[in-house]
N, CA, C and O atoms as CSV, one atom per row, in Angstrom:
chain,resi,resn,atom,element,x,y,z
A,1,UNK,N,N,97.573,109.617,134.444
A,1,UNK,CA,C,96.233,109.820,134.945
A,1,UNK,C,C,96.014,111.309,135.165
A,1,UNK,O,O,96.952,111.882,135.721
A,2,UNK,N,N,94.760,112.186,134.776
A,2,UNK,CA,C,94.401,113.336,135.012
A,2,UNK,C,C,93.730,113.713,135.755
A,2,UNK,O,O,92.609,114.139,135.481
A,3,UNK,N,N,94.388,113.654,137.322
A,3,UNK,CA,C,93.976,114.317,138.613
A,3,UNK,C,C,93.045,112.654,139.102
A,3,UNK,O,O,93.856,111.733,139.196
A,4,UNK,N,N,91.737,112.269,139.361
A,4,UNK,CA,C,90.682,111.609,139.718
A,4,UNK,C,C,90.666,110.646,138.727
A,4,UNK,O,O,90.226,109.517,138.944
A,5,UNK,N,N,91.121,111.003,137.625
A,5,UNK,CA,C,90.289,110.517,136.202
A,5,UNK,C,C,91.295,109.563,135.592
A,5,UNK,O,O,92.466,109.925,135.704
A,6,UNK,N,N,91.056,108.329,134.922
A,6,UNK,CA,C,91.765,107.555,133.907
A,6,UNK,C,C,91.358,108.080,132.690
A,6,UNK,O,O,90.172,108.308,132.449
A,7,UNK,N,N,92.241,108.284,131.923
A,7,UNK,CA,C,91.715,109.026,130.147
A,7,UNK,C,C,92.045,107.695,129.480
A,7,UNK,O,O,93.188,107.252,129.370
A,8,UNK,N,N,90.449,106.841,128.856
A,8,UNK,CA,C,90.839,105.798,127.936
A,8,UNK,C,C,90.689,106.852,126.508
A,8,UNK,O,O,90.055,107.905,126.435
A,9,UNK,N,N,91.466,106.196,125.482
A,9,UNK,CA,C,91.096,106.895,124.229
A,9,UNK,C,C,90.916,105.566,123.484
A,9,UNK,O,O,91.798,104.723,123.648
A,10,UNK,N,N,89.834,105.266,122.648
A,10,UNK,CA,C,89.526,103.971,121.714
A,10,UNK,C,C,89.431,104.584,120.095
A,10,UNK,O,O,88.452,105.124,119.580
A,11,UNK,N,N,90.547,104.360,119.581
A,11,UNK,CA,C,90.448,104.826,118.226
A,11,UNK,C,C,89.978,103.724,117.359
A,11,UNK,O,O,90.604,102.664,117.387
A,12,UNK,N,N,88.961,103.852,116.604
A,12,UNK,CA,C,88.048,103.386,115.640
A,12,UNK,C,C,88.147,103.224,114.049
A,12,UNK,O,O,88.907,104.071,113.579
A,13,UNK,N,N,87.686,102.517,113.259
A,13,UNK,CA,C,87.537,103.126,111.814
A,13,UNK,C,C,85.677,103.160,111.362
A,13,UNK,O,O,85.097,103.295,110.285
A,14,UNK,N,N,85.187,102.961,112.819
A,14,UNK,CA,C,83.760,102.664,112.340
A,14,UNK,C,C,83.053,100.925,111.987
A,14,UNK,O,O,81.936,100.408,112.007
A,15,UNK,N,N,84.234,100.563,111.730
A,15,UNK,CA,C,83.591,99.080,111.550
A,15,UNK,C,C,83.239,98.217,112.912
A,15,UNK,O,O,83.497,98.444,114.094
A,16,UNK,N,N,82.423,96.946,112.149
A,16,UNK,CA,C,81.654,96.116,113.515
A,16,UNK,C,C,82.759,95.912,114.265
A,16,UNK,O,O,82.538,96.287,115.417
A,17,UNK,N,N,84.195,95.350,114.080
A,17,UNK,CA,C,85.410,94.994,114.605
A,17,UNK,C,C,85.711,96.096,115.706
A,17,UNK,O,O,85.907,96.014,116.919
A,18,UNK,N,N,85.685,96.819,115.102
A,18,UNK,CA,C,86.310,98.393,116.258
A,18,UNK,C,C,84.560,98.497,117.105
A,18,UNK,O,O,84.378,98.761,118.293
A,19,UNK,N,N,84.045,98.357,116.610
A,19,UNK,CA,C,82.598,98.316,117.788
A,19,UNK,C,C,82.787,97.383,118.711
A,19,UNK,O,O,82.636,97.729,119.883
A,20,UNK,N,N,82.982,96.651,118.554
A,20,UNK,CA,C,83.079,95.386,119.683
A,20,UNK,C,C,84.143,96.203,120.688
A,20,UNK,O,O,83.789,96.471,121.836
A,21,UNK,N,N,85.129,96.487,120.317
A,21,UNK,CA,C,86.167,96.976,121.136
A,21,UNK,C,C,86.027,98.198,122.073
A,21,UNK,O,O,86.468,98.408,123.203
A,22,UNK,N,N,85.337,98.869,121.308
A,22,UNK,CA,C,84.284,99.918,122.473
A,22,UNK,C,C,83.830,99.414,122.843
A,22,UNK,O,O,84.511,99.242,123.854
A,23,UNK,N,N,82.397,98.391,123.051
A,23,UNK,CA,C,81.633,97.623,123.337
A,23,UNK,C,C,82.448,97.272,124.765
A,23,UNK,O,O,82.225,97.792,125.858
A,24,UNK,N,N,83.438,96.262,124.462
A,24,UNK,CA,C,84.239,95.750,125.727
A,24,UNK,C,C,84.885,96.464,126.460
A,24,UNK,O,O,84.946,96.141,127.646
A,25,UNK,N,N,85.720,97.915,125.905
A,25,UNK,CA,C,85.795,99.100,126.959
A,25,UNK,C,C,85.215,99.654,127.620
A,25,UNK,O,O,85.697,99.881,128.729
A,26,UNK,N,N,83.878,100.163,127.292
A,26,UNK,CA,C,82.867,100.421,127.978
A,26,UNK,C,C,82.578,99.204,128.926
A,26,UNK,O,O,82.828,99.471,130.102
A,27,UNK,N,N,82.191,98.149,128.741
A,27,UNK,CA,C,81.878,97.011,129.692
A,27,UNK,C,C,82.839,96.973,131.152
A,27,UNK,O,O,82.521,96.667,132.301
A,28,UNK,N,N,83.891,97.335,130.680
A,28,UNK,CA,C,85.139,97.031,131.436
A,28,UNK,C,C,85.385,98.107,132.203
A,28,UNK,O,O,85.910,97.688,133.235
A,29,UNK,N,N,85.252,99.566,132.240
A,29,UNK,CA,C,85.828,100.410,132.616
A,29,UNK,C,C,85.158,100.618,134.376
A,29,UNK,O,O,84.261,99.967,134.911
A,30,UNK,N,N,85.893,101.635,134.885
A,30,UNK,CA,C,85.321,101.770,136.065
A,30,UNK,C,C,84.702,102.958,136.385
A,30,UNK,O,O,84.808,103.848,135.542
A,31,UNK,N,N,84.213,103.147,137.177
A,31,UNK,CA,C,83.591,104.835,137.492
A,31,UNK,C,C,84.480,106.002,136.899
A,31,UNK,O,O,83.981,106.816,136.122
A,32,UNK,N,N,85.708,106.062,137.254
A,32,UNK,CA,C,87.001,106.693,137.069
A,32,UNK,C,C,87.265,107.055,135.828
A,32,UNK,O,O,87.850,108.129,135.686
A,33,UNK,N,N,86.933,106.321,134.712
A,33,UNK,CA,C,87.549,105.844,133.180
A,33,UNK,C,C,86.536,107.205,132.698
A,33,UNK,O,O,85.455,107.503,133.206
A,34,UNK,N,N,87.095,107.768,131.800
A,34,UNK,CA,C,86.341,108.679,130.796
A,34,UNK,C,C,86.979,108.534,129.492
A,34,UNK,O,O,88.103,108.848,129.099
A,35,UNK,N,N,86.023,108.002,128.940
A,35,UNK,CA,C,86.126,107.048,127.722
A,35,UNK,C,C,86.102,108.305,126.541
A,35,UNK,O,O,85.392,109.305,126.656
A,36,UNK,N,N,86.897,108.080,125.545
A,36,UNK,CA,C,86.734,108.591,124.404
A,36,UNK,C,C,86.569,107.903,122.893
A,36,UNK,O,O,87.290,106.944,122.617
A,37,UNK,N,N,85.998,108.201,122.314
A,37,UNK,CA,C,85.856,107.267,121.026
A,37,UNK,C,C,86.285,107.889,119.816
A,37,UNK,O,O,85.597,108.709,119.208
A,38,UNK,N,N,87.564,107.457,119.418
A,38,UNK,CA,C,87.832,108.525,118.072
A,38,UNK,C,C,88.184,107.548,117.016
A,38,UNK,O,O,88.951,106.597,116.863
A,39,UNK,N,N,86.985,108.423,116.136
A,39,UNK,CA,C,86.881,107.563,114.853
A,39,UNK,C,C,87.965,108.650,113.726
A,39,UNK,O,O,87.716,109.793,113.343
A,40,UNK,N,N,89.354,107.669,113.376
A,40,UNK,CA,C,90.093,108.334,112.561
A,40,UNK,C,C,89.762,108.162,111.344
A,40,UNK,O,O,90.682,107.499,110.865
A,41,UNK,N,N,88.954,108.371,110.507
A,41,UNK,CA,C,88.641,108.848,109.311
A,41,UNK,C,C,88.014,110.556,109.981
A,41,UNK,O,O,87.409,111.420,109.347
A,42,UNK,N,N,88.291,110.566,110.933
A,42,UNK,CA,C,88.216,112.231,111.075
A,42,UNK,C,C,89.597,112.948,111.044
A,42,UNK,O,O,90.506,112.119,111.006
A,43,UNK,N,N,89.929,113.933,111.046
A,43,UNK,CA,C,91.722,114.107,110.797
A,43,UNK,C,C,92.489,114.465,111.730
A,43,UNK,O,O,93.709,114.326,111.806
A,44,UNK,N,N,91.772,114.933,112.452
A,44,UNK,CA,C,92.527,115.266,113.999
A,44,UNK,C,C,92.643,113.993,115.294
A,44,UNK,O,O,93.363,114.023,116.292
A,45,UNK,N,N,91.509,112.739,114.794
A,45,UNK,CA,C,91.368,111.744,115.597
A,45,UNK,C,C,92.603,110.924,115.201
A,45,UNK,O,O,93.260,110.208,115.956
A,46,UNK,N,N,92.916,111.250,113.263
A,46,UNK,CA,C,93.908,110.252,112.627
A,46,UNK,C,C,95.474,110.825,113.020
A,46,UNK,O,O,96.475,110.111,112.954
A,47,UNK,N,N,95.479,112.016,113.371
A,47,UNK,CA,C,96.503,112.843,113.561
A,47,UNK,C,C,97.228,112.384,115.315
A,47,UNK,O,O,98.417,112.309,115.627
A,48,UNK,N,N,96.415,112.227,115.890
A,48,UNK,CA,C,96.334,111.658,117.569
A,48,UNK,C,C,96.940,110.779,117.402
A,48,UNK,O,O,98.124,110.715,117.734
A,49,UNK,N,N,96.092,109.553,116.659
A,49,UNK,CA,C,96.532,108.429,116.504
A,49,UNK,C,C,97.905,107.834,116.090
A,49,UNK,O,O,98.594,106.994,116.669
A,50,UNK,N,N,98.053,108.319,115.247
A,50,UNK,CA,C,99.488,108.758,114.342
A,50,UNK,C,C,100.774,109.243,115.766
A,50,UNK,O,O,101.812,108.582,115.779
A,51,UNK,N,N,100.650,110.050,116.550
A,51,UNK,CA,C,101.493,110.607,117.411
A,51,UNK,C,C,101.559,109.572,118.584
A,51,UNK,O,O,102.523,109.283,119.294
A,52,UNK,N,N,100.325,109.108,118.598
A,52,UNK,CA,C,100.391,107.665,119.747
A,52,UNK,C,C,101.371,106.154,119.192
A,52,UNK,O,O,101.700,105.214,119.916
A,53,UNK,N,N,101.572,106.268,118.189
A,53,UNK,CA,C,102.100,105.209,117.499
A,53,UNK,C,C,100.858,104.309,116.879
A,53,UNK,O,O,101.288,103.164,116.745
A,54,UNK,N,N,99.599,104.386,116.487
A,54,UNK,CA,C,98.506,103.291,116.617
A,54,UNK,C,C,98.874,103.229,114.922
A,54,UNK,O,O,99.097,104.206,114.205
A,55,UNK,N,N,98.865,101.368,114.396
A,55,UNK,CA,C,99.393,101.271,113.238
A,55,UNK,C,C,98.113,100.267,112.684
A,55,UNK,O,O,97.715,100.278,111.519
A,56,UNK,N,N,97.679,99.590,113.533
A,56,UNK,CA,C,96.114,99.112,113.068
A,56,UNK,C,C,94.747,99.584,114.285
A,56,UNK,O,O,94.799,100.006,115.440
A,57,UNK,N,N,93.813,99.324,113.530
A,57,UNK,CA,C,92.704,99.497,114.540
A,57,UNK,C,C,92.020,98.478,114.610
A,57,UNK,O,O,92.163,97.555,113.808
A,58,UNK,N,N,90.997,98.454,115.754
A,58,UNK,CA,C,90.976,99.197,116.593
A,58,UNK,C,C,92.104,99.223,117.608
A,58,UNK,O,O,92.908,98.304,117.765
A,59,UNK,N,N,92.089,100.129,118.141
A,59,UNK,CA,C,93.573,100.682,119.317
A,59,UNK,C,C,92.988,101.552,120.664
A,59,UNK,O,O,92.302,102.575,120.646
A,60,UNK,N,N,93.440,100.875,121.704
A,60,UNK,CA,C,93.442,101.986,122.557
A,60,UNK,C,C,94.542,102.619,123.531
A,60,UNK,O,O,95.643,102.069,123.478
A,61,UNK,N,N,94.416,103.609,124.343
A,61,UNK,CA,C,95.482,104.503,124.481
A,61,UNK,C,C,94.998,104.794,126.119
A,61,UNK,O,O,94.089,105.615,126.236
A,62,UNK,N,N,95.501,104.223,127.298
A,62,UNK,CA,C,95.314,104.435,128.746
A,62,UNK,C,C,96.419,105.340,129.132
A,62,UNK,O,O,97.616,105.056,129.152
A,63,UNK,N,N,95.750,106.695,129.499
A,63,UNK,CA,C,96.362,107.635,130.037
A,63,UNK,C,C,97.514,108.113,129.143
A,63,UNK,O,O,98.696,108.178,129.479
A,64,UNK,N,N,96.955,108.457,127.877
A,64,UNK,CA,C,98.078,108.739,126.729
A,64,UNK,C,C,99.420,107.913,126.353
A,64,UNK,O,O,100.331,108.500,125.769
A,65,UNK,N,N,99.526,106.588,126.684
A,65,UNK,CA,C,99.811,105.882,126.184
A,65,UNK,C,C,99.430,104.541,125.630
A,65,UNK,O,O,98.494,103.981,126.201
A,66,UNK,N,N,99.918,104.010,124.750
A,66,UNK,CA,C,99.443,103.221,123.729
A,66,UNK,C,C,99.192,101.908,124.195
A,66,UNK,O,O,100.315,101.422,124.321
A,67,UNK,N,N,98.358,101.066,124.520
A,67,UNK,CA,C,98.058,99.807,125.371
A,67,UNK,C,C,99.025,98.843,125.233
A,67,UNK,O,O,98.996,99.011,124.014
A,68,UNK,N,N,99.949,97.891,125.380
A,68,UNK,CA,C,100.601,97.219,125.231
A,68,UNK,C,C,100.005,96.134,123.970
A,68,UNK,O,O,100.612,95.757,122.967
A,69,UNK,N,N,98.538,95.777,124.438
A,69,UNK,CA,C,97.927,94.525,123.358
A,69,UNK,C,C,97.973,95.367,121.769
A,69,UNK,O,O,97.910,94.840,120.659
A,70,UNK,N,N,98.107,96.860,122.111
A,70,UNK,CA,C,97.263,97.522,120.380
A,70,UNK,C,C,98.783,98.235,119.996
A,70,UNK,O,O,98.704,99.096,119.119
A,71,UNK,N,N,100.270,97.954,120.599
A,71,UNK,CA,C,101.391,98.517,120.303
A,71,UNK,C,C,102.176,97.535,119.122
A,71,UNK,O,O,101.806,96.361,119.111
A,72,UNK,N,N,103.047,97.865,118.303
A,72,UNK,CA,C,103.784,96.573,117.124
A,72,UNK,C,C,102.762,96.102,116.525
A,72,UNK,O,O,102.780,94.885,116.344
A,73,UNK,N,N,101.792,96.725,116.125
A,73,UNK,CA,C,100.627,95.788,114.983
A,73,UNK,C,C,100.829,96.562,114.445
A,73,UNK,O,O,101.358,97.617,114.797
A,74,UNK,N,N,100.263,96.075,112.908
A,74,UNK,CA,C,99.880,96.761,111.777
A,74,UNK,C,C,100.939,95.884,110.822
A,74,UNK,O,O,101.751,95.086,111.289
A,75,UNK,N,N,100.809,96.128,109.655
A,75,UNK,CA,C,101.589,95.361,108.313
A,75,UNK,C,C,103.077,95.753,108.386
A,75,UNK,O,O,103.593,96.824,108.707
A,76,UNK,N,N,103.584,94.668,108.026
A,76,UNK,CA,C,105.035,94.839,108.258
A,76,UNK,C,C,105.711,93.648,106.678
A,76,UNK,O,O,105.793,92.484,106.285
A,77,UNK,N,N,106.092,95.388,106.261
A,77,UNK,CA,C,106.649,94.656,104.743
A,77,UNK,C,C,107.375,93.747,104.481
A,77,UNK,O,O,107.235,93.221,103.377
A,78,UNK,N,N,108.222,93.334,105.238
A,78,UNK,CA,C,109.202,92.265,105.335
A,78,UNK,C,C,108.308,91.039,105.486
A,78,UNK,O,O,108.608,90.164,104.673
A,79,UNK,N,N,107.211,90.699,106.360
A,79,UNK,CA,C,106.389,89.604,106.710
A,79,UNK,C,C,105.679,89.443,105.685
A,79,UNK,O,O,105.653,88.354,105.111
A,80,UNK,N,N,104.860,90.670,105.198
A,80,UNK,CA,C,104.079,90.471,104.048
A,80,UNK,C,C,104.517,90.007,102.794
A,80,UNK,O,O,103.700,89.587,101.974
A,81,UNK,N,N,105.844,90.045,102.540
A,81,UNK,CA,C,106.617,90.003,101.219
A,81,UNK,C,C,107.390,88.731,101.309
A,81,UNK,O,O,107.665,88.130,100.271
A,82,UNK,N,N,107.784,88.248,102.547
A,82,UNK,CA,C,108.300,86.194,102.780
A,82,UNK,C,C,106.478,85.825,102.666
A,82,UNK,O,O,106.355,84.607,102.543
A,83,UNK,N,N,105.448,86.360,102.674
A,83,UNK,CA,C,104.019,85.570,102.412
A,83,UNK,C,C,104.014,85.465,100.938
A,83,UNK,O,O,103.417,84.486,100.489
A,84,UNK,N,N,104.521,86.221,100.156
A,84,UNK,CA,C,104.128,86.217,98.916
A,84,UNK,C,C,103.890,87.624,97.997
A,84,UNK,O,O,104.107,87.629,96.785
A,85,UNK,N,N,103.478,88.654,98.639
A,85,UNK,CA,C,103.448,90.149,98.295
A,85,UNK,C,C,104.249,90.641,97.526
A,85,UNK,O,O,105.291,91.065,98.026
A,86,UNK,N,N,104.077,90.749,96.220
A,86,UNK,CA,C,105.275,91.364,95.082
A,86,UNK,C,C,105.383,90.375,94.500
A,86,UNK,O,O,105.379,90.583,93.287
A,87,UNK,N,N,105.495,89.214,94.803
A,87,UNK,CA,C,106.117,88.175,93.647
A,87,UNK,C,C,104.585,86.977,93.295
A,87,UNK,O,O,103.771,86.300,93.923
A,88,UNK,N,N,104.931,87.319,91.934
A,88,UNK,CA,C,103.928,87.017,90.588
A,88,UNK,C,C,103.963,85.055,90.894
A,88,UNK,O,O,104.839,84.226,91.136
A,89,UNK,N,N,102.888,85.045,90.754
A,89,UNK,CA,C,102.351,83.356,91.159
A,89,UNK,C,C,103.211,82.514,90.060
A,89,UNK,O,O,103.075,82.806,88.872
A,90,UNK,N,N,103.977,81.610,90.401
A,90,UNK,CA,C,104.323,80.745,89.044
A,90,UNK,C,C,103.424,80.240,88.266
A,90,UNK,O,O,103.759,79.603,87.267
């Protein structure tokens, strides 16, 4: 926490999906919360993101660390590849 302040960070790609998720941060937050919205198709928002660990979006990040619900997501080759990924349909 920075002094008074909770630092949320909500990283985005712009789609309706990641809107909602601002949508409900904003809804949720308290006087305290100073919300940020970073849409990583910018390079310094994708660069943040990247150093936070964020592997899908939307993601958010309370007090510079990575939320527990938005931490271990994203594609994972081993899962994708026992689904079927790489190997040609009989």
């Amino acid at each position: 926490m920075t002094g008074t302040r909770r630092t949320i960070e909500v990283f985005t790609a712009g789609c309706p999906i990641c809107e909602e998720a601002v949508s409900a941060v904003q809804r949720h937050a308290c006087p305290s919360c100073e919300i940020s919205i970073l849409d990583t198709r910018n390079a310094a928002a994708a660069t943040r993101a990247r150093r936070l660990g964020v592997r899908s979006l939307p993601a958010v990040a309370v007090d510079g660390k990575l939320a527990g619900c938005c931490a271990r997501r994203g594609p994972d080759e081993a899962m994708l590849r026992a689904a079927g990924l790489g190997r040609p349909v009989p």
